[in-house]
C-alpha positions, 0 to 999 in steps of 0.5 A: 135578731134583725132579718131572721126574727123577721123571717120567724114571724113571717114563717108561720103564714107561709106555711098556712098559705101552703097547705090551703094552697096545697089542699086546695088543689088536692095535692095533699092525701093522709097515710096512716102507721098503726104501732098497735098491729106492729107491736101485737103481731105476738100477743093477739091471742086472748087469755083463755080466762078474761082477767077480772078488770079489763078495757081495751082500746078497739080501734079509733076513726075520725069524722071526715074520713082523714083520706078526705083531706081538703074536707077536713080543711073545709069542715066548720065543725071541726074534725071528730076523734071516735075511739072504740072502747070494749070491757073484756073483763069479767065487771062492769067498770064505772067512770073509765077515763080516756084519754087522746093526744095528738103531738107533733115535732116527734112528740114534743109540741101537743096540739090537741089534748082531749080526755072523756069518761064512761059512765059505765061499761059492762063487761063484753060491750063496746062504747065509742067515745067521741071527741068532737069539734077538734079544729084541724090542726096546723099543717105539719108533715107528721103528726102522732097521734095516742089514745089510751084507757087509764087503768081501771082498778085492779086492771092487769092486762095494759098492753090493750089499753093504747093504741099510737099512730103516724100520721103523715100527710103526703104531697100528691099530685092530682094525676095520683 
């Protein structure tokens, strides 16, 4: 336990000290991978006929833009996660939970877990929730990234109702 111990401790502040360094010198840009476009490219016709109970998850931004990483670093307030959420059925829907996650090591460490809910949303509108002061997380190379509705009662439709993200954080080089 002796030398690697000591290497397991000391580990964690030389992978900080590289990415404030990294970021620092702007060496470091954030490519994302959206699964839903991946996995919708068959379904992304709707249904003639709007099912009765219906939530879908529109599409999801983060504030500062993750292409600005040395300001996500930099930000005291933290980074916020804004989720769009639209009412594609036919009622209005009271307390819709949402739900976000961000893991790393391929799923298995969750760094951040958020969860709000939606007083109400009537059909066809489009709330954003927001998920605010989230500290920017430790560096990792890979992060994923699940926001998801929970199913109201008597939804059928759940293929709208997550959308999952890589996210990668890519050495650059200041020349790029």
């Amino acid at each position: 336990m002796g030398q690697d111990s000591d290497w397991l401790h000391f580990k964690p502040l030389v992978l900080v000290a590289i990415s404030l360094v990294l970021s620092l010198t702007g060496c470091i840009k954030v490519e994302v991978i959206d699964h839903q476009t991946e996995a919708n490219i068959g379904s992304a016709i709707s249904p003639i006929t709007p099912d009765k109970h219906d939530l879908s998850i529109l599409a999801v931004d983060f504030d500062p833009p993750l292409d600005d990483y040395e300001q996500l670093v930099d930000n005291p307030d933290g980074i916020t996660l804004l989720i769009a959420v639209e009412n594609t059925g036919l009622s209005t829907e009271e307390n819709a939970l949402i739900e976000a996650r961000l893991f790393t090591d391929e799923g298995e460490t969750v760094v951040v877990e958020r969860e709000a809910r939606i007083a109400s949303i009537a059909p066809g509108e489009t709330r954003v929730v927001r998920f605010t002061n989230i500290p920017c997380p430790p560096y990792r190379p890979v992060y994923q990234l699940s926001v998801m509705s929970v199913a109201v009662a008597g939804e059928t439709n759940l293929a709208n109702n997550s959308r999952f993200y890589d996210l990668h954080l890519i050495l650059t080089s200041k020349l790029d």
